[in-house]
PDB file of N, CA, C and O in Angstrom:
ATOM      1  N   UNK A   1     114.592 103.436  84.936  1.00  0.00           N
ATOM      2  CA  UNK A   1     113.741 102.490  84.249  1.00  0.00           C
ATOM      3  C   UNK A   1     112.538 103.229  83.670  1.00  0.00           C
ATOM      4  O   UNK A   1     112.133 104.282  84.161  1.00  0.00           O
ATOM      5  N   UNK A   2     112.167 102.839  82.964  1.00  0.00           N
ATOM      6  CA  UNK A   2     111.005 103.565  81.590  1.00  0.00           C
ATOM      7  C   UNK A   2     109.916 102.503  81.595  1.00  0.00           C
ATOM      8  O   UNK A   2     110.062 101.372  81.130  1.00  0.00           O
ATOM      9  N   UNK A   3     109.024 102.883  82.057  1.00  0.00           N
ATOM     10  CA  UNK A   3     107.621 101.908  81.729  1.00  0.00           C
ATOM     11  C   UNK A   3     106.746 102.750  81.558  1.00  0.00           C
ATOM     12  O   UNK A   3     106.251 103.461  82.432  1.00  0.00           O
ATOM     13  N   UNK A   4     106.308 102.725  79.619  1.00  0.00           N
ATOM     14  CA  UNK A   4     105.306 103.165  79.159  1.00  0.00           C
ATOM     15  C   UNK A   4     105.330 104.794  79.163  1.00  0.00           C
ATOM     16  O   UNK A   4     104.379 105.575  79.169  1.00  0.00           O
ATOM     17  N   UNK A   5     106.793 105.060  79.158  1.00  0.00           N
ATOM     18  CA  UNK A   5     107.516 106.521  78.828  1.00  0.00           C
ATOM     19  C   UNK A   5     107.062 107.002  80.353  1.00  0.00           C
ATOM     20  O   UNK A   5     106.292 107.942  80.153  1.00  0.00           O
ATOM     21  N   UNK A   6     107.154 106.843  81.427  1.00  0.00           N
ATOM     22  CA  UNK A   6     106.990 107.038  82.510  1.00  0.00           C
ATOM     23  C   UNK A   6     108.343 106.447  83.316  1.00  0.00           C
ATOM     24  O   UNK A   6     108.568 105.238  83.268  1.00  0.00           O
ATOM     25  N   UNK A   7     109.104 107.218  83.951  1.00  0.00           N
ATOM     26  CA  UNK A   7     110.322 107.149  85.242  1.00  0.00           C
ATOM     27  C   UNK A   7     109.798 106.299  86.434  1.00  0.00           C
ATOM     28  O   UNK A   7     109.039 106.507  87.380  1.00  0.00           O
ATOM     29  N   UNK A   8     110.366 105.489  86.082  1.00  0.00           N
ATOM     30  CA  UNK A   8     110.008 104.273  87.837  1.00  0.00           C
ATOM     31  C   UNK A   8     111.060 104.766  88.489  1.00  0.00           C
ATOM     32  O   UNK A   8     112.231 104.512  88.207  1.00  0.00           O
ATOM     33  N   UNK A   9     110.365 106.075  90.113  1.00  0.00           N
ATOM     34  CA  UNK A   9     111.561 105.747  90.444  1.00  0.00           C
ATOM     35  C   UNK A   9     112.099 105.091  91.733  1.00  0.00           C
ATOM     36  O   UNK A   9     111.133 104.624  92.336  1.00  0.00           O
ATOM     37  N   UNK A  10     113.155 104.884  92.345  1.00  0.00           N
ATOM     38  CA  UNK A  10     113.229 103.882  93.241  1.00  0.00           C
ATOM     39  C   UNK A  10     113.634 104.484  94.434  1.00  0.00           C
ATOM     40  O   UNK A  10     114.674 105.081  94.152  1.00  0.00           O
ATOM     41  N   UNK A  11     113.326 104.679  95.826  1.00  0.00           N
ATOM     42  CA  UNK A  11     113.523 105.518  97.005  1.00  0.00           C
ATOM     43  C   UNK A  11     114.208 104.235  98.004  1.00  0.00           C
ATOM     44  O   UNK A  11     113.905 103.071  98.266  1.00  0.00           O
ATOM     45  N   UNK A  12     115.350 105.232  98.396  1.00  0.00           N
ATOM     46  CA  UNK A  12     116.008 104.115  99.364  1.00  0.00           C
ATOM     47  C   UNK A  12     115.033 104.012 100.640  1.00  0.00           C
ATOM     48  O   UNK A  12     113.862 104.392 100.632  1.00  0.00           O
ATOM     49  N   UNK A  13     115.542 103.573 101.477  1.00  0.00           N
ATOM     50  CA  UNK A  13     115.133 103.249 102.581  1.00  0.00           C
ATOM     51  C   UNK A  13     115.131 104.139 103.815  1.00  0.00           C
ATOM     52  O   UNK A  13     114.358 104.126 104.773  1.00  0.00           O
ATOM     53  N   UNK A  14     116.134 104.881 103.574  1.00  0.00           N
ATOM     54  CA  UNK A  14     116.649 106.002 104.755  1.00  0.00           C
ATOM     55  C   UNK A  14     115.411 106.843 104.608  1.00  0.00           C
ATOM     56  O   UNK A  14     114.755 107.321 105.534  1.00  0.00           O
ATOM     57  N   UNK A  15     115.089 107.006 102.818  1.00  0.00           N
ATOM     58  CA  UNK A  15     114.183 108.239 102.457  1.00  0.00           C
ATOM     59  C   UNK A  15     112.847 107.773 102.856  1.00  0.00           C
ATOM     60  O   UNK A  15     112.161 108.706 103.274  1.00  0.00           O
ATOM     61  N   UNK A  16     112.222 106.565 102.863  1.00  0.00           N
ATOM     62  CA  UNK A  16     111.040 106.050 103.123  1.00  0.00           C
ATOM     63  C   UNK A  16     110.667 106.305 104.617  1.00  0.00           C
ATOM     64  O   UNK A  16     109.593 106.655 105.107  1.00  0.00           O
ATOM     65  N   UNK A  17     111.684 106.070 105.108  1.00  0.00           N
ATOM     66  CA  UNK A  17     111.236 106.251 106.885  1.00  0.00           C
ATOM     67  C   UNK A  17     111.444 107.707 107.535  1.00  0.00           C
ATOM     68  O   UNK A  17     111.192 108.040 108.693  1.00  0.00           O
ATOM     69  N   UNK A  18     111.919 108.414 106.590  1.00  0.00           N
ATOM     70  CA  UNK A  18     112.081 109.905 106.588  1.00  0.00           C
ATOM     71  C   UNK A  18     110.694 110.594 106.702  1.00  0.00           C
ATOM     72  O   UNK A  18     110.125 111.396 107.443  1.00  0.00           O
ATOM     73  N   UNK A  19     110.311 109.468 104.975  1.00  0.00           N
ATOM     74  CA  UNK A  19     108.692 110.987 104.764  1.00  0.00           C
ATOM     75  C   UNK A  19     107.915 109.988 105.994  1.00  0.00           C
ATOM     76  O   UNK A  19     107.405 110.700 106.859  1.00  0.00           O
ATOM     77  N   UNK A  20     107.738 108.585 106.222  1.00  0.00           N
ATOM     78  CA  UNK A  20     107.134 108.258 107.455  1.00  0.00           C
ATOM     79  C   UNK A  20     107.129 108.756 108.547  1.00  0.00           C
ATOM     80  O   UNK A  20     106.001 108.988 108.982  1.00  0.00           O
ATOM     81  N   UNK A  21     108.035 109.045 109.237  1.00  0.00           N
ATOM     82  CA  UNK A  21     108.513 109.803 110.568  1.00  0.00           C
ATOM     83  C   UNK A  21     108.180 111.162 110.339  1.00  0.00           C
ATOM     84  O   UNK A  21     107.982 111.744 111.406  1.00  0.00           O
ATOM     85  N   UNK A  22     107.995 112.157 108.956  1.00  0.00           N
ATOM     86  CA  UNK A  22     107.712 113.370 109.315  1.00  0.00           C
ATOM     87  C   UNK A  22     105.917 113.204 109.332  1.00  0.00           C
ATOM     88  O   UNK A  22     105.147 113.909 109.984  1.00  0.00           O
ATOM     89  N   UNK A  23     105.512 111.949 108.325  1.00  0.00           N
ATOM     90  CA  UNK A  23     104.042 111.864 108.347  1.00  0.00           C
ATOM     91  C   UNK A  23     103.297 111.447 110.019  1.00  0.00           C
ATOM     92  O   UNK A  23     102.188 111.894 110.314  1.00  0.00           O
ATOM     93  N   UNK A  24     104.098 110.547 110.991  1.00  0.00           N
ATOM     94  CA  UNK A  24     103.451 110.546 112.061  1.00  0.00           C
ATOM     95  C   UNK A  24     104.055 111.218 113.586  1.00  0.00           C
ATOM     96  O   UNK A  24     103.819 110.853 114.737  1.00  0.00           O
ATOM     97  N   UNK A  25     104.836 112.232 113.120  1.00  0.00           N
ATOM     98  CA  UNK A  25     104.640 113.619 113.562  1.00  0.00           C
ATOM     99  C   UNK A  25     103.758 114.467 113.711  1.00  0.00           C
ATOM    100  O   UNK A  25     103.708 115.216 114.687  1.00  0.00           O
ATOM    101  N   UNK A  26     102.927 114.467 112.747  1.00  0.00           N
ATOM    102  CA  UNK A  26     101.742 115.529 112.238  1.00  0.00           C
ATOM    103  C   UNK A  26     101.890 116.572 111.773  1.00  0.00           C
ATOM    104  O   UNK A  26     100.922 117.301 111.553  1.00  0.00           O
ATOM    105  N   UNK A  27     103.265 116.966 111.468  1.00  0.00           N
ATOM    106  CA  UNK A  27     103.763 118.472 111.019  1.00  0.00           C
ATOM    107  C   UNK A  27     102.769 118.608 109.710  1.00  0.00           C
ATOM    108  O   UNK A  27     102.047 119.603 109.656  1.00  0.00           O
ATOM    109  N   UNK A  28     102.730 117.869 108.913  1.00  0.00           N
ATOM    110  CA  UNK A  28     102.438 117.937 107.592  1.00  0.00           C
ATOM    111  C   UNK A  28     100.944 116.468 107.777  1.00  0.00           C
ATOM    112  O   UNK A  28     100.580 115.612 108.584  1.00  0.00           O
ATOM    113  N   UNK A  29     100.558 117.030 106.381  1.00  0.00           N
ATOM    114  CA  UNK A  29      99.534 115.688 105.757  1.00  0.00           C
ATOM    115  C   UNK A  29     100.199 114.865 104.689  1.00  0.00           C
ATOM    116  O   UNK A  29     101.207 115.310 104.141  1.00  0.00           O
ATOM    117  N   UNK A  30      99.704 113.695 104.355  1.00  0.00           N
ATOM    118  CA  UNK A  30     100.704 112.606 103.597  1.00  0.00           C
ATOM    119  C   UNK A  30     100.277 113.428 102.161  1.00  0.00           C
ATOM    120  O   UNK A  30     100.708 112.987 101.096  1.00  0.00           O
ATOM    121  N   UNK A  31      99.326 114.760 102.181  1.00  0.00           N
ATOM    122  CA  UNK A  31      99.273 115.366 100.531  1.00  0.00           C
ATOM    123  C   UNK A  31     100.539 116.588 100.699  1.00  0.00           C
ATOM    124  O   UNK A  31     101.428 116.789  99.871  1.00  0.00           O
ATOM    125  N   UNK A  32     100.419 117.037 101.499  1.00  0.00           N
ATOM    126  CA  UNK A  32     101.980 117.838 101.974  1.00  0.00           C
ATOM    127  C   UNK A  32     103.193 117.441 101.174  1.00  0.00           C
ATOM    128  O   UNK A  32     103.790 117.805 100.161  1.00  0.00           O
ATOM    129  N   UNK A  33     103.298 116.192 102.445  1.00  0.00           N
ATOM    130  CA  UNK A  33     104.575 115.738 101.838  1.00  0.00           C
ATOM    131  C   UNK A  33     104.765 115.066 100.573  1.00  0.00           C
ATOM    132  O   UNK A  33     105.865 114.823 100.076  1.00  0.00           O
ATOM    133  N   UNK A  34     103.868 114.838 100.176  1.00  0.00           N
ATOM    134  CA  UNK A  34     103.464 114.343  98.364  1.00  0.00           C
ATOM    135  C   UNK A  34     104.192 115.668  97.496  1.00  0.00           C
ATOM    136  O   UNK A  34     105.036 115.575  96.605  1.00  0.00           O
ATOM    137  N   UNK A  35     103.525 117.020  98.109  1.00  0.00           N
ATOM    138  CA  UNK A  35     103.853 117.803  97.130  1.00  0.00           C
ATOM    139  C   UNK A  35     105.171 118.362  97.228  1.00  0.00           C
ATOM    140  O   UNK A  35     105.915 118.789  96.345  1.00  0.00           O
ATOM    141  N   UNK A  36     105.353 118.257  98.772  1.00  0.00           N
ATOM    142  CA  UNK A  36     106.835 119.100  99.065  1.00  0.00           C
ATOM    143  C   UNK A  36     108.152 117.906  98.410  1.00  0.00           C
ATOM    144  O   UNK A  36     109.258 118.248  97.990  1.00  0.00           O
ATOM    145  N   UNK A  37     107.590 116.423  98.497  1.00  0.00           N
ATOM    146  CA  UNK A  37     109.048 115.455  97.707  1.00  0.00           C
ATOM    147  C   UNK A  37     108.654 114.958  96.489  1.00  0.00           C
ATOM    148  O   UNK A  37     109.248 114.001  95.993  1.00  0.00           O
ATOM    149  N   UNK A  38     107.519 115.608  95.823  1.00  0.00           N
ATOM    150  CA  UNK A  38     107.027 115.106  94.325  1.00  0.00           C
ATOM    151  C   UNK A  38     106.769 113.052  94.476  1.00  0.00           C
ATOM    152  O   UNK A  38     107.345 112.069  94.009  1.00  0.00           O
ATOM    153  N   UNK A  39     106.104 113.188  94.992  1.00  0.00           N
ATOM    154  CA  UNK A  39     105.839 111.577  95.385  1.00  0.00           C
ATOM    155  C   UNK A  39     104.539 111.393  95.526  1.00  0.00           C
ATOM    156  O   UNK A  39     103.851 111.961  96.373  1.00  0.00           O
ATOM    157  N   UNK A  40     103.972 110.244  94.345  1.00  0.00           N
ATOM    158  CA  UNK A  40     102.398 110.270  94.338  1.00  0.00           C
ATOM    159  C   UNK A  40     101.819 109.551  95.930  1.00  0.00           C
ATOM    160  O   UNK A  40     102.450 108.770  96.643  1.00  0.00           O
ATOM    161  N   UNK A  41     100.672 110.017  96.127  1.00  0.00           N
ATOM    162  CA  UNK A  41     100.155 109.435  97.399  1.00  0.00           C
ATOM    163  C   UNK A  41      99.924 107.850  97.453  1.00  0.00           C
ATOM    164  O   UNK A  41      99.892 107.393  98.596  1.00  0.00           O
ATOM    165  N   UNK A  42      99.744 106.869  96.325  1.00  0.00           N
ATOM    166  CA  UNK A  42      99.934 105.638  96.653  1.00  0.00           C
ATOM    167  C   UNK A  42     101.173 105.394  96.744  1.00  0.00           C
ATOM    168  O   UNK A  42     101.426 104.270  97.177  1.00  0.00           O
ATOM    169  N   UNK A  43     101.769 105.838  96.571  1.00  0.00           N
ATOM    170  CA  UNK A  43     103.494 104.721  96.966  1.00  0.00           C
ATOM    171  C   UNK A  43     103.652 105.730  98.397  1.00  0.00           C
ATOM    172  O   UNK A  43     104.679 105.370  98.973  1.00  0.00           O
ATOM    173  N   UNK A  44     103.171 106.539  98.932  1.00  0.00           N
ATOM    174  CA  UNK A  44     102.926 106.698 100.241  1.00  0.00           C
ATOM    175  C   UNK A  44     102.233 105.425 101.031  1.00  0.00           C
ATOM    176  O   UNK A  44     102.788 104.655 101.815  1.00  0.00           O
ATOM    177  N   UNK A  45     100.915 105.430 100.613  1.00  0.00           N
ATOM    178  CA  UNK A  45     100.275 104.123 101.164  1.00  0.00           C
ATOM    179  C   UNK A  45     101.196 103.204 101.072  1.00  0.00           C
ATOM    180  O   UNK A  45     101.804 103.057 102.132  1.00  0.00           O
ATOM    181  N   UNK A  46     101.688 102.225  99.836  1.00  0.00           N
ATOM    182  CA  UNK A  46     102.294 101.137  99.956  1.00  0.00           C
ATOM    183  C   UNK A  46     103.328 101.133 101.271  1.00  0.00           C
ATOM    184  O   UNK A  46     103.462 100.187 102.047  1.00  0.00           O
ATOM    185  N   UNK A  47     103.891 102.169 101.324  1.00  0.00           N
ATOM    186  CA  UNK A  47     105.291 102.234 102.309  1.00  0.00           C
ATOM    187  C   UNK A  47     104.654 102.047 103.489  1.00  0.00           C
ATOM    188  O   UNK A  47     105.246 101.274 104.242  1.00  0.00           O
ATOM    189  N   UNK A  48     103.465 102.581 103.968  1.00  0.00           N
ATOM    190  CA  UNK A  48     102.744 102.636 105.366  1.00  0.00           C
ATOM    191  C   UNK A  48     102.179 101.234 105.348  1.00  0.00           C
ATOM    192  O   UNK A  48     102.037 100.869 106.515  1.00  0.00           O
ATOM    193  N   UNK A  49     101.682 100.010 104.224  1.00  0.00           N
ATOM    194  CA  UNK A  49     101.329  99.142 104.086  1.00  0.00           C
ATOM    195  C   UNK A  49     102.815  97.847 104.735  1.00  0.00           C
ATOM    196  O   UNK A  49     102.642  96.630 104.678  1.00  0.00           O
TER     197      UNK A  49
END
């Protein structure tokens, strides 16, 4: 999907509780894993929301 020439993209569920579970581990910081799965830090928040 294309909104405003920008990729919406859509993360299953398996993957959401993935970067969650490595975020309250503590291995990493939620900017870590931002950079290591290319995933902006609010749709981090939303998922923890």
């Amino acid at each position: 999907m294309y909104r405003n020439d920008k990729v919406i993209r859509r993360y299953s569920e398996p993957f959401k509780l993935k970067i969650l579970a490595e975020l309250t581990t503590g291995k990493h910081t939620k900017s870590e894993l931002c950079k290591l799965y290319s995933i902006a830090p609010t749709t981090v928040n939303e998922w923890i929301k």
